[in-house]
Residue, then its C-alpha position, 0 to 999 in steps of 0.5 A: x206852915x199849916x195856917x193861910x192867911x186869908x187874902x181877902x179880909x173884907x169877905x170875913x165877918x168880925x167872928x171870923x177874923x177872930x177865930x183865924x187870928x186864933x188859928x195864927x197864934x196856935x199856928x205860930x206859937x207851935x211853930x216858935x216851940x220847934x225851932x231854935x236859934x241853931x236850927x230855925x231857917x229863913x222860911x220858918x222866920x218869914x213864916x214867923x213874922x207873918x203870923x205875928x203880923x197877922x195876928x197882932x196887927x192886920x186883924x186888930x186893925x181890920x176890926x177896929x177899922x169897921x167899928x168906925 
């Protein structure tokens, strides 16, 4: 996997976390393009779910918890 999710979210600005959840969905939607039920591995799945985790949960989270 190309894409690293950043350790340390509070150091980014919210334009910044935007463009890297960006970033994760390009990484993880080329990722689920290649493999396939027979061929994908056990790190191509954790890969896959961190991505998605990334993307759709730990960011929006993030944002929403400095807009309070």
């Amino acid at each position: 996997m190309e894409f690293e999710i950043p350790a340390n979210l509070s150091d980014l600005t919210a334009a910044a976390l935007t463009g890297k959840a960006a970033a994760a969905k390009v990484e993880y939607d080329t990722l689920y393009a290649a493999v396939t039920p027979d061929s994908v591995t056990d790190e191509q799945i954790a890969d896959l779910k961190g991505l998605h985790e990334f993307f759709s949960v730990t960011v929006p989270n993030e944002i929403s918890g400095r807009e309070r």
